[in-house]
N, C-alpha and C positions, 0 to 999 in steps of 0.2 A: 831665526834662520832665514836665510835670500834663494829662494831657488830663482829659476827661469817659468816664466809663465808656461810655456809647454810643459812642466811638470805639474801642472794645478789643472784639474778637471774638475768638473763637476758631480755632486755627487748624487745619484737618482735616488737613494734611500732616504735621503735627507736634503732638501732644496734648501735649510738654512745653514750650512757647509758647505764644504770643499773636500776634492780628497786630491793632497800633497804627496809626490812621491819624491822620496829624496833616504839618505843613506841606508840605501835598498829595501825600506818599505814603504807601505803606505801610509799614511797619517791622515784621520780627521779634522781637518784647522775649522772654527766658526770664526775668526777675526782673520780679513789680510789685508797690505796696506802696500803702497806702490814704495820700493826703495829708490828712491831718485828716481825715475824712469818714468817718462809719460808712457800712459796706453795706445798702443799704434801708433807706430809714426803714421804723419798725412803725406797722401802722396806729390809726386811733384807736381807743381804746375803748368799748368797746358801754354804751348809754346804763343809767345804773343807777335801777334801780325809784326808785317815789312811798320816801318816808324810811315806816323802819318804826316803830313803835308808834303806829300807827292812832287816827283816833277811832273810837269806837263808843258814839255818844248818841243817844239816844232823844228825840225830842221829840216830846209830846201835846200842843198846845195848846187844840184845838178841842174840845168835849167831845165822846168818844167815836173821838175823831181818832182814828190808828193814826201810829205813832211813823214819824220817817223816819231807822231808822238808817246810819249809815256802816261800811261793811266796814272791813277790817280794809286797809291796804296791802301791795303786792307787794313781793316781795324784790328786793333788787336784782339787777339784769342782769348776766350775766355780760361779762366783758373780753372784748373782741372780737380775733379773731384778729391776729398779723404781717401789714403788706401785704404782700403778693407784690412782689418786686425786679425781677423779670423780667428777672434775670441770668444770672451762671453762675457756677462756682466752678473759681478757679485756682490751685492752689499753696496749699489751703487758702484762699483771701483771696474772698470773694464780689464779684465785679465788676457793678454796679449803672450802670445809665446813667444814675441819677440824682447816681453817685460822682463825686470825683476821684481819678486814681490815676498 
């Protein structure tokens, strides 16, 4: 059977289970296994700076003007963290409510 990870909790009577709810009971499972679906998606990544090699031009037009120039641009952003799953890990395997398993 494939439920959604939000149907799979953990079970405090027995740490080497699970307890599955699915055609409205509960179920014991000790084997689960991911159906296609990685555990947690990651989340996005953090936005990355203005591109780098900057202008830096000077423009006088006015006589006596003062130039307006352009800084140089920032580096880029770092990769932003994994989203959080907001699961648990069984048997090695992360169970994600956003899974199937």
């Amino acid at each position: 059977v494939v439920v959604s990870g939000s149907a799979i909790s953990p079970n405090p009577s027995n740490p080497s289970s699970v307890l599955v709810s699915y055609g409205g009971s509960i179920h014991v499972v000790f084997s689960v296994s991911v159906a296609g679906g990685a555990a947690g998606p990651s989340g996005p990544s953090g936005p990355s700076g203005p591109s780098a090699g900057g202008l830096d031009i000077d423009i006088g037009i006015t006589a006596g003007g003062g130039g307006s120039p352009y800084g140089p641009s920032g580096p880029a952003g770092p990769a932003g963290p994994a989203g959080p799953s907001g699961g648990f890990v069984f048997n090695g395997i992360m169970i994600a409510p956003s899974g199937s398993y």
